[in-house]
Residue frames as a rotation matrix with the C-alpha (Angstrom) as fourth column:
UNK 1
-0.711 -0.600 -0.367 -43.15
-0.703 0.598 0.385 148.59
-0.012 0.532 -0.847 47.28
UNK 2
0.512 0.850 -0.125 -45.43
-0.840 0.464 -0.281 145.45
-0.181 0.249 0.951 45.93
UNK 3
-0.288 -0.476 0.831 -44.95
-0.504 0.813 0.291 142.44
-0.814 -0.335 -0.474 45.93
UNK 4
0.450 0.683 -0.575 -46.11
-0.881 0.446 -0.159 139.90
0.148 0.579 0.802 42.61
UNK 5
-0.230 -0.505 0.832 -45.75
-0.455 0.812 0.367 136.57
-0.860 -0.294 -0.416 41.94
UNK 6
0.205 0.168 -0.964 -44.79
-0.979 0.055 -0.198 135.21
0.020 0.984 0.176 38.67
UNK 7
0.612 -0.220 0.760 -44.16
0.262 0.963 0.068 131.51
-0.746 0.157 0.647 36.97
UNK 8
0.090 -0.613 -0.785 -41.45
-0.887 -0.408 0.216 130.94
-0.452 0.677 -0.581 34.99
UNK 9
0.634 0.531 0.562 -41.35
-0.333 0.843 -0.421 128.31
-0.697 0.080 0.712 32.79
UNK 10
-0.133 -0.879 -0.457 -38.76
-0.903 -0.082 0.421 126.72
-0.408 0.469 -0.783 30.24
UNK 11
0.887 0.320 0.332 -39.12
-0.134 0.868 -0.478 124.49
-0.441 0.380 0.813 27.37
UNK 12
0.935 -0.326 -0.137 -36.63
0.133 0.682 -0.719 122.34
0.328 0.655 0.681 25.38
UNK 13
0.188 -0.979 0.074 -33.15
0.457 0.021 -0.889 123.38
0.869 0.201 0.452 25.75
UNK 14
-0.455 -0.271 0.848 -33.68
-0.344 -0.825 -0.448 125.70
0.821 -0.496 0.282 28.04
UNK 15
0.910 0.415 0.010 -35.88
-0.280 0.595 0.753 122.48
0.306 -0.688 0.658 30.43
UNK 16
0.541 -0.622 -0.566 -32.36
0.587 0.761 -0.276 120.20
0.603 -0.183 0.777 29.33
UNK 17
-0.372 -0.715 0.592 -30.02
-0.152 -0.583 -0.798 123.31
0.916 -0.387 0.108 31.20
UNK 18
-0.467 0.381 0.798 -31.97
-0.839 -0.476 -0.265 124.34
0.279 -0.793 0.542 34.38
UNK 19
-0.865 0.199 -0.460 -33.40
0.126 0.975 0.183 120.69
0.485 0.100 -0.869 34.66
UNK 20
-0.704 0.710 0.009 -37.02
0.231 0.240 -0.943 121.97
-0.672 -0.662 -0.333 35.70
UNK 21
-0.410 0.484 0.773 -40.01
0.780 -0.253 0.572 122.95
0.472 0.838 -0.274 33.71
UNK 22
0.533 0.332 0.778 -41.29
0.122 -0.940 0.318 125.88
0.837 -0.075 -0.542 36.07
UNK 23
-0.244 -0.025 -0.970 -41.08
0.939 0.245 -0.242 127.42
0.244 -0.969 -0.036 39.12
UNK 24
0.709 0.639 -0.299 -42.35
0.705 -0.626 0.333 130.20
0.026 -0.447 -0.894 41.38
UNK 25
-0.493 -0.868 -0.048 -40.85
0.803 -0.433 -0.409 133.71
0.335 -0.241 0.911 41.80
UNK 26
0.713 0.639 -0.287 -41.78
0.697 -0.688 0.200 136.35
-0.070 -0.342 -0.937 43.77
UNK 27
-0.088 -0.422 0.902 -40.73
0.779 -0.594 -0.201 140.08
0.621 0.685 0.381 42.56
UNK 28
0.015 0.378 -0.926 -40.40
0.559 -0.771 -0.306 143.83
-0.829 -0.513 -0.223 44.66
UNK 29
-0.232 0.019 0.972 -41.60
0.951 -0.207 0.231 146.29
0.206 0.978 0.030 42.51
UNK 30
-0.350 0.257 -0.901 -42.05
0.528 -0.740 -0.416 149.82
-0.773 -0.622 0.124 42.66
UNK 31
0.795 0.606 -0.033 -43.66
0.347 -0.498 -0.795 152.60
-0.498 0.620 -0.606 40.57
UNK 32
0.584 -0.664 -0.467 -40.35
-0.661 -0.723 0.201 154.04
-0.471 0.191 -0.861 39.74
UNK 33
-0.603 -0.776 -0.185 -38.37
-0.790 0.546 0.279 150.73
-0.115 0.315 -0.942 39.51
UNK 34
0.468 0.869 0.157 -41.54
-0.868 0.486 -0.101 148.23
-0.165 -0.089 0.982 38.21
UNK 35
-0.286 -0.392 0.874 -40.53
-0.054 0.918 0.393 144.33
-0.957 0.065 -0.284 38.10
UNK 36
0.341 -0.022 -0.940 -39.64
-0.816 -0.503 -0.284 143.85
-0.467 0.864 -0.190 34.38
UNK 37
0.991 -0.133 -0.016 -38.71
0.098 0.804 -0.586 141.25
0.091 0.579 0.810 32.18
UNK 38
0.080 -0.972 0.221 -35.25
-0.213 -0.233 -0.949 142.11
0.974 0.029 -0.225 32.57
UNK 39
0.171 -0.748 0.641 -35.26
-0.932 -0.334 -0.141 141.94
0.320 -0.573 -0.754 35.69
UNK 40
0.736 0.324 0.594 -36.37
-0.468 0.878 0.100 138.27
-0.489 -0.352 0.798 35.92
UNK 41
0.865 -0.476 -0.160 -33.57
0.185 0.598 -0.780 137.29
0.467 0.645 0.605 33.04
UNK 42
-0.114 -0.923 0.368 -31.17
-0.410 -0.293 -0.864 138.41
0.905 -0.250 -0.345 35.48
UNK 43
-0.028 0.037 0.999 -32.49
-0.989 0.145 -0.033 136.60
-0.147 -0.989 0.033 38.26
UNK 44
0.964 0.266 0.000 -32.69
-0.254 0.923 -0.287 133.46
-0.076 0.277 0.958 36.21
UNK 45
0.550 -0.718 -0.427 -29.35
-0.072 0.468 -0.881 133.93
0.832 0.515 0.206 34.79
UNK 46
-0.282 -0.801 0.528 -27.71
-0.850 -0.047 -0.525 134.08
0.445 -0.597 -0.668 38.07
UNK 47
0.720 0.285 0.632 -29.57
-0.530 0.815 0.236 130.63
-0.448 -0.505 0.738 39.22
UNK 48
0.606 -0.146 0.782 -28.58
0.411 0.899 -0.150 129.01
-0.681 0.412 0.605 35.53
UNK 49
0.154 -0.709 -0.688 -25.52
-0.605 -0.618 0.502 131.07
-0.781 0.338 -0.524 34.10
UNK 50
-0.485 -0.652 0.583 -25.35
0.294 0.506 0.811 128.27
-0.824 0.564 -0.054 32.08
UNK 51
0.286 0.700 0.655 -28.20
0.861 0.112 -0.496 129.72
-0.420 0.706 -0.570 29.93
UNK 52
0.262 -0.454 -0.852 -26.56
-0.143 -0.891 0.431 133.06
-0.954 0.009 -0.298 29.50
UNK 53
-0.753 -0.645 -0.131 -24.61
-0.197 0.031 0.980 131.72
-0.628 0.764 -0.150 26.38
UNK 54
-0.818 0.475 0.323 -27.77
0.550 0.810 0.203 131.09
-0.165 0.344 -0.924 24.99
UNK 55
-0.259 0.779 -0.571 -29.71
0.682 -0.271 -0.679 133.98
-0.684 -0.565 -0.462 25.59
UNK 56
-0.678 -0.184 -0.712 -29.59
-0.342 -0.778 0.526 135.59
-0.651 0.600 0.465 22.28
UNK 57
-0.665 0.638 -0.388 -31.59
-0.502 0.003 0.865 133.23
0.553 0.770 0.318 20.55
UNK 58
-0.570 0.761 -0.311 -34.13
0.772 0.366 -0.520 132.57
-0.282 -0.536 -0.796 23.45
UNK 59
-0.161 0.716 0.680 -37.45
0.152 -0.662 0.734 134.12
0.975 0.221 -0.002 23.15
UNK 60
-0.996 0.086 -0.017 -39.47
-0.012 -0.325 -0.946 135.27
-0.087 -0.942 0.325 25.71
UNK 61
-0.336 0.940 0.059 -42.82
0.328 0.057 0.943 135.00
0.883 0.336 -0.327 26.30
UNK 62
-0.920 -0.204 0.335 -45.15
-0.065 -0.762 -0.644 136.95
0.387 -0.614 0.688 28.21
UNK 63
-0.192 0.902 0.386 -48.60
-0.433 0.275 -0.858 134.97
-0.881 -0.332 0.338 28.94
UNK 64
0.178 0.140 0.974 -48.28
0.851 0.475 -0.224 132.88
-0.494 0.869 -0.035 25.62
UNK 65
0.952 -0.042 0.303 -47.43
0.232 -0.548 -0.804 136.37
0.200 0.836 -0.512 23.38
UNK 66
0.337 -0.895 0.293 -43.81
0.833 0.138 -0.536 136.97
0.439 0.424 0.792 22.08
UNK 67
0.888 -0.049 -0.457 -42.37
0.198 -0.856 0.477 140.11
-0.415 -0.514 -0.751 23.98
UNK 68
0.243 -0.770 0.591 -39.18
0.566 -0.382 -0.730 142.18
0.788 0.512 0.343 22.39
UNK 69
0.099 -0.340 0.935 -39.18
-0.244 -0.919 -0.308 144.79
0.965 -0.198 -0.174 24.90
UNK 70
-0.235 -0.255 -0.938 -37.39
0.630 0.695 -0.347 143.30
0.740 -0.672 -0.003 28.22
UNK 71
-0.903 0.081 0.422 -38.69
-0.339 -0.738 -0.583 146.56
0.264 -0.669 0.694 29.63
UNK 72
-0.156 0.979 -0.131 -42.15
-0.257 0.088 0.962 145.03
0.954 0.184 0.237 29.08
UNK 73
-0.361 0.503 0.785 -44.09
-0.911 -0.370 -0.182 145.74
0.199 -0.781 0.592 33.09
UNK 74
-0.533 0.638 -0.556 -45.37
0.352 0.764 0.541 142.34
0.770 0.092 -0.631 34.88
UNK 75
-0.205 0.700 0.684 -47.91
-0.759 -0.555 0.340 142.23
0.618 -0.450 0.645 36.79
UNK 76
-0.506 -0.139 0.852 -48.78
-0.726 0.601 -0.333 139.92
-0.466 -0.787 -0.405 39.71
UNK 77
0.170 0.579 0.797 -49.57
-0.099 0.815 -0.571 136.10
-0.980 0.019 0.196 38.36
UNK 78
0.559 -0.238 -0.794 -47.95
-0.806 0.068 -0.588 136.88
0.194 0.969 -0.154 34.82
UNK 79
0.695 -0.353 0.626 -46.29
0.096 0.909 0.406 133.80
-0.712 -0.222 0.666 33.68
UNK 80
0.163 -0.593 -0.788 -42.72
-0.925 -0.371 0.087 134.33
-0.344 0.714 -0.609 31.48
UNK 81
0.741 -0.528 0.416 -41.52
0.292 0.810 0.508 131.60
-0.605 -0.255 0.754 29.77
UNK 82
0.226 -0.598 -0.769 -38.27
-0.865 -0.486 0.124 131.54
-0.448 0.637 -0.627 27.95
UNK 83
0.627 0.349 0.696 -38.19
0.063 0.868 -0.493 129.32
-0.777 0.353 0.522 24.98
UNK 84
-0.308 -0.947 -0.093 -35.29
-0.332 0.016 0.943 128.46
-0.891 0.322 -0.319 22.27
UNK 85
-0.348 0.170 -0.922 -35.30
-0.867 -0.433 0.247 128.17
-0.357 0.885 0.298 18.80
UNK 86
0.132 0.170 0.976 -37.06
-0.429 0.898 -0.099 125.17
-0.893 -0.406 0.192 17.72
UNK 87
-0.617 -0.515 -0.595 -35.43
-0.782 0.311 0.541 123.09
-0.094 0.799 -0.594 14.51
UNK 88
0.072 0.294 0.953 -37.30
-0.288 0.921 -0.262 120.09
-0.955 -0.255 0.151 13.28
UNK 89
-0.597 0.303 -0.743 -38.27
-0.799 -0.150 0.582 118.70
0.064 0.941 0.332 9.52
């Protein structure tokens, strides 16, 4: 098993819910079961359930690039953030 250590980060709505703008997390990973984007949106949502209703139209980001596949593999020092639609004119 491995250890990593990731940042998570949250902008706009998703700062005004969880009322921080990062924080540390540290992941167990294995070859079989690797620490995953999924597995971090379940560890978030059980801090901030309130974001849960919301989690359809967050993105995700994976080092600044858009990620679809919550299977997508971190790696130790990856930073997620998870970022809501943004509306302006």
């Amino acid at each position: 098993m491995s250890t990593i250590h990731i940042e998570i980060k949250f902008f706009a709505s998703c700062r005004d819910i969880t009322n921080i703008n990062s924080y540390k997390m540290e992941l167990n990973g294995t070859i079989e079961e690797p620490a995953t984007v999924l597995v971090v949106i379940n560890k978030v949502l059980e801090l901030y359930p309130d974001l849960e209703e919301n989690m359809n139209e967050i993105s995700i980001a994976v080092n600044q690039k858009y990620i679809k596949d919550k299977d997508t593999v971190l790696n130790n020092n990856d930073t997620v953030a998870f970022i809501p639609p943004i509306s302006g004119g």
